[in-house]
C-alpha positions in Angstrom: 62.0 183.3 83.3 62.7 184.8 79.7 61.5 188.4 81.1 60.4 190.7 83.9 59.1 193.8 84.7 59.2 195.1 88.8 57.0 198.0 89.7 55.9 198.9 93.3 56.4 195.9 95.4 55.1 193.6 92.4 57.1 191.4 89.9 55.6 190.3 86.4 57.3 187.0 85.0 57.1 186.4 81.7 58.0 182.6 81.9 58.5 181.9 78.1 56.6 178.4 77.6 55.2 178.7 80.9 53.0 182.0 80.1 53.1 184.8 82.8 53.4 184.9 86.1 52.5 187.5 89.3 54.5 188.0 93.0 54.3 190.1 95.3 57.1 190.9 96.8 57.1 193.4 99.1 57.9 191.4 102.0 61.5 189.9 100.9 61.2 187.2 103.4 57.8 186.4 102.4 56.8 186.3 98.3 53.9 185.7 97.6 52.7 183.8 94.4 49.6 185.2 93.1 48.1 184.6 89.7 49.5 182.9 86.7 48.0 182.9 82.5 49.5 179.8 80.9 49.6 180.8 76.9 50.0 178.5 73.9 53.2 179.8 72.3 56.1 181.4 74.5 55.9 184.5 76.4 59.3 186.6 75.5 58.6 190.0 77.0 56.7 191.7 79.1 55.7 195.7 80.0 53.2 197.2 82.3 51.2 200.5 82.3 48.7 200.4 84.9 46.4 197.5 85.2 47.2 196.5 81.9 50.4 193.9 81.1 51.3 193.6 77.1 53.0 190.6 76.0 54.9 189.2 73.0 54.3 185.7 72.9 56.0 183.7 70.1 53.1 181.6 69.0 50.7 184.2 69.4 52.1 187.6 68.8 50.7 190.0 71.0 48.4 189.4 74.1 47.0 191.9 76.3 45.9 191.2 80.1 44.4 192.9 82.8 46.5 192.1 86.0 44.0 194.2 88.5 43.6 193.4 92.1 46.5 190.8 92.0 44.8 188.1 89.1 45.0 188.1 85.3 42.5 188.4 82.8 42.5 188.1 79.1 41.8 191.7 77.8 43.1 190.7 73.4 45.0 188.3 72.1 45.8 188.7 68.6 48.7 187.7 66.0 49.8 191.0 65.0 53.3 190.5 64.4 55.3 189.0 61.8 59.2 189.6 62.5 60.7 187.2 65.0 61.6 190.9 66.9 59.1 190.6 70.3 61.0 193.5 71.9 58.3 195.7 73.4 59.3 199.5 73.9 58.2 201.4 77.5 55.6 203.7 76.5 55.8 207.0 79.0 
């Protein structure tokens, strides 16, 4: 895992060459896998507002996905950055 982001009961992997990945873990003794979005380049980080999960993917650049009802769907994906700085901010 290059990054992850916990918010009530579910954890959101962002699994560098691997893509992204969902748990839930509310039960410590029993996590759950749930979905998984495989991307081309590498997933680096990884924030949540919502339903919504933004990603900085090396290859890419930025990729946006819903993550409703426990599964992920491709909202954007779009190269939009150019510095090799994927750091995404917490919006409040």
């Amino acid at each position: 895992s290059h990054d992850m982001f916990v918010r009530d009961g579910f954890v959101y992997m962002a699994a560098y060459d691997n893509g992204m990945y969902l748990y839930d873990v509310h039960d410590s003794e029993n996590i759950i896998k749930g979905a998984e979005y495989e991307t081309a380049g590498s997933t680096n980080k990884i924030n949540v507002m919502g339903n919504i999960a933004y990603t900085g993917n090396y290859g890419i650049g930025l990729i946006i996905l819903n993550i409703e009802d426990f599964k992920i769907r491709l909202i954007l994906s779009r190269k939009v950055l150019t510095s090799t700085n994927w750091d995404l901010q917490e919006f409040t």
